[in-house]
C-alpha angles and dihedrals in degrees: 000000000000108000090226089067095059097086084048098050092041100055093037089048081048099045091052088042091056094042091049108026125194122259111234133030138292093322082053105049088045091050102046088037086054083055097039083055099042095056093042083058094054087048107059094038083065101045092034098037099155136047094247090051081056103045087046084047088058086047102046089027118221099278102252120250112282105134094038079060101050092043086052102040091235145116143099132187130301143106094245092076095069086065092057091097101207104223089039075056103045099047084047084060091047086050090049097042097052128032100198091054093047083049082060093038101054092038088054081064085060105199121084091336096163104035090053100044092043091139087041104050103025111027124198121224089260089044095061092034081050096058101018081153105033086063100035104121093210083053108043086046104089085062104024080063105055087078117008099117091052081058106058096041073058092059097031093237135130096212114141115219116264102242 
């Protein structure tokens, strides 16, 4: 991963973990965070593949997230929210939303893939009951679509999200 990408995958991973916060206590947060981080990951490897996306990312910054704000009815104040870039968002909610298209999406990356999505790609019982509505597709909709299309072109694919 290029090191300039880490503010961007932080706020955006935080950003999708306080939307669609995890159901439980501490265990719960940490597992449905490591997801939400996981699929951020996947995410900006794919829009910032190279060393010079992501050093023209650290230039021109990732735009905040204001319209993932206003489709989810969230927000509130903090710095921290100019660095959720919105397409790096929406295609982690695609991720989150269909396993067959987060399997593409991770072997596209080519490298471990599986062994370092685990939580992405093969969930555990406490993993899904940890981030119930980080992963619900109806809920994840609103964002996953912004920029869905945009995703698949991306992978080259024709699947449809899971809704």
């Amino acid at each position: 991963m290029h090191a300039d990408l880490s503010p961007v995958i932080a706020a955006t991973a935080q950003w999708l973990t306080r939307s669609f916060p995890a159901s439980g206590g501490a265990l719960a947060s940490a597992l449905c965070e490591a997801q939400a981080r996981q699929a951020v990951t996947v995410a900006a490897r794919l829009r910032y593949p190279s060393a010079m996306d992501a050093a023209l990312l650290s230039l021109a910054g990732p735009g905040g997230s204001g319209r993932l704000d206003h489709v989810t009815g969230g927000g509130d104040e903090g710095a921290w929210r100019t660095w959720v870039d919105e397409v790096v968002a929406s295609w982690a909610a695609c991720l989150l939303a269909d396993p067959e298209l987060a399997r593409l999406a991770v072997c596209s990356l080519g490298g471990d893939g599986p062994a370092e999505f685990r939580r992405l790609l093969t969930p555990d019982a406490t993993d899904r009951r940890s981030a119930a509505l980080l992963r619900h597709p109806d809920l994840l909709l609103p964002v996953a679509s912004l920029h869905h299309a945009a995703l698949l072109a991306r992978l080259g694919t024709d699947t449809t999200l899971v809704a």
